[in-house]
N, C-alpha and C positions, 0 to 999 in steps of 0.2 A: 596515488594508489587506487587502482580502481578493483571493485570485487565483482567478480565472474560466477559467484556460487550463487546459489537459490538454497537456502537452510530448509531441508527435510527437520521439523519440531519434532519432540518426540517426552519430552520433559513441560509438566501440566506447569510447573511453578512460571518456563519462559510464557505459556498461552495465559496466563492469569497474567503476567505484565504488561503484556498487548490487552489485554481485554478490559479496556478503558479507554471512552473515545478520544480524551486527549493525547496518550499516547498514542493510538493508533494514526491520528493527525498525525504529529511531532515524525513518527514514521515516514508518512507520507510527503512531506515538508522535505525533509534529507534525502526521499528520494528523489525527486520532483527538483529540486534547487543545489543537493549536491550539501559539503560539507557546511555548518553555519555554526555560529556560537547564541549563546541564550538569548543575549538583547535581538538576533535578526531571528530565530524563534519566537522570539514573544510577539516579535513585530507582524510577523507571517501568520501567526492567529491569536493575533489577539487578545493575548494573555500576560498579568505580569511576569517580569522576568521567575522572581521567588517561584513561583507555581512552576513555570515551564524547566527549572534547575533542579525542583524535586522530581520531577517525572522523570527527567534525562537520567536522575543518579538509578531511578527505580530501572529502566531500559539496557542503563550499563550493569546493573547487577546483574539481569538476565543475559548477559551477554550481546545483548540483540543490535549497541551503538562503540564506538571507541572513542578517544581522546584524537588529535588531530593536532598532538602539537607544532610540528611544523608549518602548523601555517599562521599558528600565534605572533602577534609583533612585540609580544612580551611576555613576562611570565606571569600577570595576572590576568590576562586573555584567553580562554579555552575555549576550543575549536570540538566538535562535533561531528562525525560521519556514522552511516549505518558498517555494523559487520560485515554484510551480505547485501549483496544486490537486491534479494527478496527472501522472504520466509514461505514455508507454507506445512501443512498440517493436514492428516488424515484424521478424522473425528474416530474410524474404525481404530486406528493406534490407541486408545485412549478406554478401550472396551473391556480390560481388564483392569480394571479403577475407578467401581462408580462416582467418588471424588472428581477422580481425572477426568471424567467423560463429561462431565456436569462443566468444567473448564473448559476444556472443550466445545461443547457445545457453545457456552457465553461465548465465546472468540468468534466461535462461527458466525452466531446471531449478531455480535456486534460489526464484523464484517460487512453482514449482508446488508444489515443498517448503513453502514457510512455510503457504501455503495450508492444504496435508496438515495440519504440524502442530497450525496451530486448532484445524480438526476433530479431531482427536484428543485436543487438552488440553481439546475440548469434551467426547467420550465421557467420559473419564479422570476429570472433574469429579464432587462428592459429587454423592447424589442427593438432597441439600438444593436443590442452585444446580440439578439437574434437574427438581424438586419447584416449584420457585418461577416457573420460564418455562412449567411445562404443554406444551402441546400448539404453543409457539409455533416452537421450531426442529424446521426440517423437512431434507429429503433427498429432492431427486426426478432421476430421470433419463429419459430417452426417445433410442428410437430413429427418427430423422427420416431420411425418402430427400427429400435434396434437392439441388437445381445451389449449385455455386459462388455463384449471385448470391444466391439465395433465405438461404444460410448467411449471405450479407454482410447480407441485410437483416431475419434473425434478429437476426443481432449488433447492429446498430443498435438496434432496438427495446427489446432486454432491457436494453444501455449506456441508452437514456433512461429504462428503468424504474426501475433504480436510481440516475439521476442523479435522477429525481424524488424520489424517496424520502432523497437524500443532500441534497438541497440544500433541500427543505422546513423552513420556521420550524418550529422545536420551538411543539406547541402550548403556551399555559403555561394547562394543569391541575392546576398541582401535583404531577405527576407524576414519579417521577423514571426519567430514560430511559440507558441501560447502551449503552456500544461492542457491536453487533452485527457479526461480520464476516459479510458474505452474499459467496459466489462462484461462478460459473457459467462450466464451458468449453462449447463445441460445437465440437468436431473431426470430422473424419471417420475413421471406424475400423473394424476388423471385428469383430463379436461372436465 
């Protein structure tokens, strides 16, 4: 079963279950490697299984993962996939609730943290694993004068370049192809 949707949030309880960097991992894990159950979770970061079975239950409460039993080889085997292909969240949703906003926000900022840390465990990395990708990961920024709508229809554009690039068949050349994290903000801000 594969999922096609990207979940518009709109409920602070689901952004309060994402906004802990575990689960936010654990997320990113199921997306990245597809359906797994807790021992290849725990394995995948690190954790023991007990910790990574609480999170999972916290995740399915919010509705955010499902069960996957068919692909159990038994019935004490449970199988894990995300809902949705992706989530995402307007912080302005959230603006009549200063509760919710406050939710909000954390999800945002933890977000923007995980983000951070890639890139960093990507600098951090030997210069074997930066020897062997060459000239492939990059880093660019620019400063853009533009309206409100012209940003909106930025951000469209760049979400379809990488939904192109995410959802394209692996060619099969024999090749073998690595989790790339790519991520792009455009806010408005002052130099």
């Amino acid at each position: 079963m594969e999922q096609r949707t990207v979940r518009q949030i709109t409920d602070s309880r689901v952004l309060a279950a994402l906004a802990h960097p575990l689960r936010r991992r654990l997320m990113d894990v199921l997306k990245v490697y597809g359906p797994c159950t807790v021992g290849m979770l725990a394995e995948h970061t690190d954790q023991a299984p007990a910790n990574v079975s609480h999170h999972l239950k916290v995740l399915a409460a919010a509705d955010l993962l499902v069960e996957a039993p068919e692909l159990a080889r038994d019935r004490r085997e449970r199988w894990w996939r995300l809902r949705d292909r992706g989530v995402r969240w307007s912080n302005s949703d959230f603006d009549d609730d200063p509760a919710a906003r406050v939710v909000a926000d954390a999800a945002s900022s933890l977000n923007l943290e995980r983000h951070a840390d890639l890139v960093r465990a990507w600098h951090a990395a030997p210069d074997e694993a930066h020897a062997a990708w060459g000239e492939g990961p990059f880093s660019t920024d620019k400063w853009l004068h533009l309206t409100p709508d012209e940003l909106a229809e930025l951000s469209r554009e760049v979400i379809a370049l990488f939904a192109r690039w995410a959802d394209r068949p692996a060619p099969e050349d024999g090749q073998r192809r690595e989790p790339v994290f790519v991520f792009a903000h455009g806010v408005p801000g002052r130099p």
